[in-house]
C-alpha positions as CSV (number, residue, x, y, z in Angstrom):
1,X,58.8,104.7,79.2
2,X,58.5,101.1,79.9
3,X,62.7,101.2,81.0
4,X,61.0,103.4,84.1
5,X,59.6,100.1,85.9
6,X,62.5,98.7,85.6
7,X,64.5,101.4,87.5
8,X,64.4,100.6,91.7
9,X,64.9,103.3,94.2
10,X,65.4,102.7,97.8
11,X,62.0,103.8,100.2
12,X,62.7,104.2,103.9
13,X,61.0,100.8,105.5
14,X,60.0,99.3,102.3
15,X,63.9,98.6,100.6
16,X,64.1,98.2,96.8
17,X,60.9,99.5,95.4
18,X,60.2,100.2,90.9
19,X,60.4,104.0,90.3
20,X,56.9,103.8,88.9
21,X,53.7,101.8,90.9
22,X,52.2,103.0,87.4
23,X,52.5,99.8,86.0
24,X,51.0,97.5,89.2
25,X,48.0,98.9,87.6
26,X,48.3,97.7,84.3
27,X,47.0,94.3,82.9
28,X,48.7,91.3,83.6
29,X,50.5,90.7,80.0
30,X,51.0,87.0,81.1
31,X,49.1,83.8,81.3
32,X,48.2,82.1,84.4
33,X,49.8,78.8,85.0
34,X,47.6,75.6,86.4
35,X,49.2,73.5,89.3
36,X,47.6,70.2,91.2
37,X,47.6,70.1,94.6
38,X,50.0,67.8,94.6
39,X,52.5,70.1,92.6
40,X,51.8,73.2,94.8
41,X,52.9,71.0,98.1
42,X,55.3,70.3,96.3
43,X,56.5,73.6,95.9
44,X,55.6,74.5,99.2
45,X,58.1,71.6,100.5
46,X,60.7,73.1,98.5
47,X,60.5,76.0,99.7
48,X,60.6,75.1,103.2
49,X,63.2,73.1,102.8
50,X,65.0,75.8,101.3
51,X,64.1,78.0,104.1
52,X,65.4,75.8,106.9
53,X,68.8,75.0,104.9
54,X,69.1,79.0,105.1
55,X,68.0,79.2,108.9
56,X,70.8,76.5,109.4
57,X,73.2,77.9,108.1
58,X,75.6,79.7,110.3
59,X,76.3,82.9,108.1
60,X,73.1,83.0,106.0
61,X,70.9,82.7,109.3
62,X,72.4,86.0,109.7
63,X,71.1,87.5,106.7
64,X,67.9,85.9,107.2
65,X,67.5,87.6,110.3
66,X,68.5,91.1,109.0
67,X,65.5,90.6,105.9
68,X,62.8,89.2,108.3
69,X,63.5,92.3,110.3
70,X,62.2,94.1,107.3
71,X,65.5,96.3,106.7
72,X,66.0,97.9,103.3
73,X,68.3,95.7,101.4
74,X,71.3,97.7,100.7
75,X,72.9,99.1,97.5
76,X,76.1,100.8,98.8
77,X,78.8,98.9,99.6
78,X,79.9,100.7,102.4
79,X,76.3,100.2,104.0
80,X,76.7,96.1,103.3
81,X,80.0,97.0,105.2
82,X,78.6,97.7,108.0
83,X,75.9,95.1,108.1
84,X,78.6,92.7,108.0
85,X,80.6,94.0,110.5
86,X,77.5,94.0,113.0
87,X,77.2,90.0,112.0
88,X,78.6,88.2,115.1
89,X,76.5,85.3,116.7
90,X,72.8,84.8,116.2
91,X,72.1,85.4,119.5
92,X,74.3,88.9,119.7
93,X,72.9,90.2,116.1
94,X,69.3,89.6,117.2
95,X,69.6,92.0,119.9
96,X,71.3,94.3,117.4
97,X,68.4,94.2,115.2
98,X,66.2,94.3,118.1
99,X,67.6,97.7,119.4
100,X,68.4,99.1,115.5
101,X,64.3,98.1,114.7
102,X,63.8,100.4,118.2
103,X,65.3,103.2,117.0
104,X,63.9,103.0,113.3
105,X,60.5,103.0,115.0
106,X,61.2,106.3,116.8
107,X,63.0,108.1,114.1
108,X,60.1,107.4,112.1
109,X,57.3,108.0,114.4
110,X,59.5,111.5,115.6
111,X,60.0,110.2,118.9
112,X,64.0,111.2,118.3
């Protein structure tokens, strides 16, 4: 059943998840690839320059913010709906993630 790992499933806290952990136990069925220094700062610059175009951004800060939160990353449209709708200024959606983080914490920890 290798089709199983490739079927996601949505875990409360953790988002998009394989069906199966089975197979983070297997082997690695891939070589390792050698970098210099030099090419992994590279990367690494690439990366961050990535990051700050995305922080800079006026609508993808937005959806930056919701994934550092750690939200699930939704697959019903009507849930991206109402992500969206709750997208207003940086400073405005912050607090809504804020308070929305809150109240995950208590459902989960049966405070609510």
């Amino acid at each position: 059943m290798r089709e199983e790992q490739l079927i996601l499933i949505k875990l409360p806290g953790e988002g998009l998840v394989p069906i199966s952990y089975h197979y983070l136990s297997n082997d690695i069925y891939y070589g390792f690839t050698f970098i210099t220094s030099d090419e992994a700062n590279e990367k690494l610059h690439t990366f961050d320059e990535f990051l700050s175009f995305i922080r800079n951004d006026n609508e993808l800060k937005l959806y930056l913010m919701y994934i550092e939160q750690g939200f699930p990353i939704p697959v019903n449209p009507e849930e991206l709906k109402k992500i969206k709708e709750k997208m207003t200024t940086p400073k405005e959606y912050k607090k809504i993630l804020e308070e929305e983080s809150i109240l995950q914490d208590l459902i989960i920890n049966r405070e609510i």
